[in-house]
N, C-alpha and C positions, 0 to 999 in steps of 0.2 A: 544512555543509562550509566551510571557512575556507581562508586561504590567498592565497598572491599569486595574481594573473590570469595565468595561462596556465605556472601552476607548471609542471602534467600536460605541457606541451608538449613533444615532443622539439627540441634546441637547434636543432636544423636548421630545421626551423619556424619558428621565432622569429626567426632569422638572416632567413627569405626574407620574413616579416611583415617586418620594419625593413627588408629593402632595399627592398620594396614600395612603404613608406608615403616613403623619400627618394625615391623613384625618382616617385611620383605629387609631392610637394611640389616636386619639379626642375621636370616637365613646367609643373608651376602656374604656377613665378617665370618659365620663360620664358616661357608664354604669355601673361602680364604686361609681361615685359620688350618682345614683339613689341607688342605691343597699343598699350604706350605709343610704340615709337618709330614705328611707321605714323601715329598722331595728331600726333606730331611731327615730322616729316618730310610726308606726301603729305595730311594733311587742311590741316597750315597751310602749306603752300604753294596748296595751292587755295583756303582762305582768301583769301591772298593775292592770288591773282590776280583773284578774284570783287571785292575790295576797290578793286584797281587797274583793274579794265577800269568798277566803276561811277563812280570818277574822271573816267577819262577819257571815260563817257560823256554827262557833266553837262559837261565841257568840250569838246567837238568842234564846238559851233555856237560859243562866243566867244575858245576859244583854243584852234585845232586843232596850232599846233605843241606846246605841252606835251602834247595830247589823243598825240599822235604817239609823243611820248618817251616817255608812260606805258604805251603800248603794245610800244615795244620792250625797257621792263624786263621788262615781261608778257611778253614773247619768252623772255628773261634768265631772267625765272622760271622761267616752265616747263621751259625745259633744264636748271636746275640743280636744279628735282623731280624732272627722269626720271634727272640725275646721281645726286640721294638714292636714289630709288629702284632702280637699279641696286645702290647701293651697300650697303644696305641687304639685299640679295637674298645678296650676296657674301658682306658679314664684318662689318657695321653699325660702322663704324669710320671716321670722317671723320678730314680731314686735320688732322693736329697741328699746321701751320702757321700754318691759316686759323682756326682753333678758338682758336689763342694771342693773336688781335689780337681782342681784343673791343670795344673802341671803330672801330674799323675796320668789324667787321661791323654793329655800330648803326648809325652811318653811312648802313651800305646799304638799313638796313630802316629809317630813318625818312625816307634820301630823298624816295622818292615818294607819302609820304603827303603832305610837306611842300607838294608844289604843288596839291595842294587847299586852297584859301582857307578853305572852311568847318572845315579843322581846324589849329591850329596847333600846333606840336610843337617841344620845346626841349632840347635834348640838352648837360648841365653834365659835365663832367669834373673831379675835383677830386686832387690830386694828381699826382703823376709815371706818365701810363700805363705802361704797361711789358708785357711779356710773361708770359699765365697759363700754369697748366698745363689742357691740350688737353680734361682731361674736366672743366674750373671751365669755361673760355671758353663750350665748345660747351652744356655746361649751363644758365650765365647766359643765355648766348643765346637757347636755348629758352623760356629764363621770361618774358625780356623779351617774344619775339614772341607770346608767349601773352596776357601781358596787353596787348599792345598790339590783338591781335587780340579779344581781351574788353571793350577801352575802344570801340574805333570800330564792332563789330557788334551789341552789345548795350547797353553803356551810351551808345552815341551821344554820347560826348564831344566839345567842341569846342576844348579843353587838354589837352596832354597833356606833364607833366614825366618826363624821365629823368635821373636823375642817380647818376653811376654816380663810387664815393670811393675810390683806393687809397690804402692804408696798410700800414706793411711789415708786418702780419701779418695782416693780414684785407683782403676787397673788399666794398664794400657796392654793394650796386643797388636802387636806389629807383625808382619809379614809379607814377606821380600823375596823375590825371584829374578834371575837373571835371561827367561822367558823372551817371548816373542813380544810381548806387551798386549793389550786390550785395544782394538782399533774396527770401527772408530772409537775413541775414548770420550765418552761426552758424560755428563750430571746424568743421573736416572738410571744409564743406558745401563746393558750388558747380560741381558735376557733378566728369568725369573733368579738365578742362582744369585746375583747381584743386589738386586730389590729386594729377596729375602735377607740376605746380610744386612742391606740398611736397615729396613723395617727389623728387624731383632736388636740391633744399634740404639736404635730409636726407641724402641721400646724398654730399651733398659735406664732411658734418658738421659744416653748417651750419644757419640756421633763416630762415623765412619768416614773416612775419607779415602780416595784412591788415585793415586798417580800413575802415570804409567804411560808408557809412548812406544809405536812400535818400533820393535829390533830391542829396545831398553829395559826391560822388565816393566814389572808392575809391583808396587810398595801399597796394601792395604792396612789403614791404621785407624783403632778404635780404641776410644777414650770414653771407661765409663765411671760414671762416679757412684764412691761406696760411701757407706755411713761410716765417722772415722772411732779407730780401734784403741784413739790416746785418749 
């Protein structure tokens, strides 16, 4: 017996087959889509604050007023997880404002790394900053805090470059550690934290790339293209 698959079928059938199989590939990408903004959003904020309360507690016996101040961004923090997190619940839609200044928000997340001695961290701006669009900012963002979060918990770096390039038609963000490296280092790999960086890369229709060898650091660089400003 020959013939296409599901020749015999009445249309109707076939109709509720395809809406079935979108209707299951829907629930997929959002379950996806949640998966990754809870990872990003309430696991790196707790990151974060794990990060900043072990700062400050390597410093509270020789220098308890920064020990202090690190504790009240860890205040800072956590309000503005339970802020994600709310927000997140609602309509997962952060503010267009705060999303558009992305040197503004590096700023605030390599503050309080910077006052631990044991890491130093260097933030280069190169061009004219200027204002993104709200899903480039909030997405760099995310990468940046990602590998920022992958240099000092696992590669245990003690340098850390950012350097972040506008051009009127692309932004590049570079970021460089002197780290243990990613190993094994292959395409794809390097858990969900990795995959999410691409795919937010990609999604911007942009590309990510990452070098990195152990003992040697690891250099994560993403090139996205903007609509141009001239």
């Amino acid at each position: 017996m020959t013939g296409d698959v599901g020749a015999g079928l009445h249309p109707s059938l076939l109709d509720s087959s395809v809406a079935r199989s979108e209707i299951e590939a829907a629930v997929l990408e959002e379950r996806t889509r949640i998966a990754r903004e809870i990872h990003d959003t309430l696991a790196q904020t707790f990151s974060g604050i794990l990060l900043e309360l072990g700062v400050a507690q390597r410093l509270h016996s020789t220098r308890p007023e920064d020990a202090w101040a690190i504790v009240d961004h860890v205040r800072e923090l956590a309000q503005n997880g339970l802020t994600e997190a709310r927000r997140s619940v609602w309509a997962l839609q952060p503010s267009a404002e705060q999303d558009s200044d992305l040197v503004g928000a590096l700023k605030r997340v390599v503050r309080p790394i910077s006052v631990d001695e044991s890491v130093q961290t260097e933030l280069q701006i190169h061009g004219t900053a200027r204002p993104l669009p709200a899903d480039v900012g909030r997405n760099l963002l995310r990468i940046a805090q990602e590998a920022l979060s992958n240099a000092l918990r696992h590669a245990r770096a003690q340098i850390i470059w950012i350097d972040v390039t506008y051009e009127p038609e692309r932004i590049l963000l570079r970021i460089q550690d002197d780290g243990r490296g990613i190993w094994p280092m292959h395409e794809g790999g390097g858990g969900f934290g990795l995959i999410s960086m691409r795919q937010r890369a990609e999604r911007l229709g942009g590309e990510m790339v990452i070098e990195s060898r152990p003992g040697r650091g690891t250099e994560i660089a993403v090139d996205v293209p903007l609509a141009s400003t001239e």
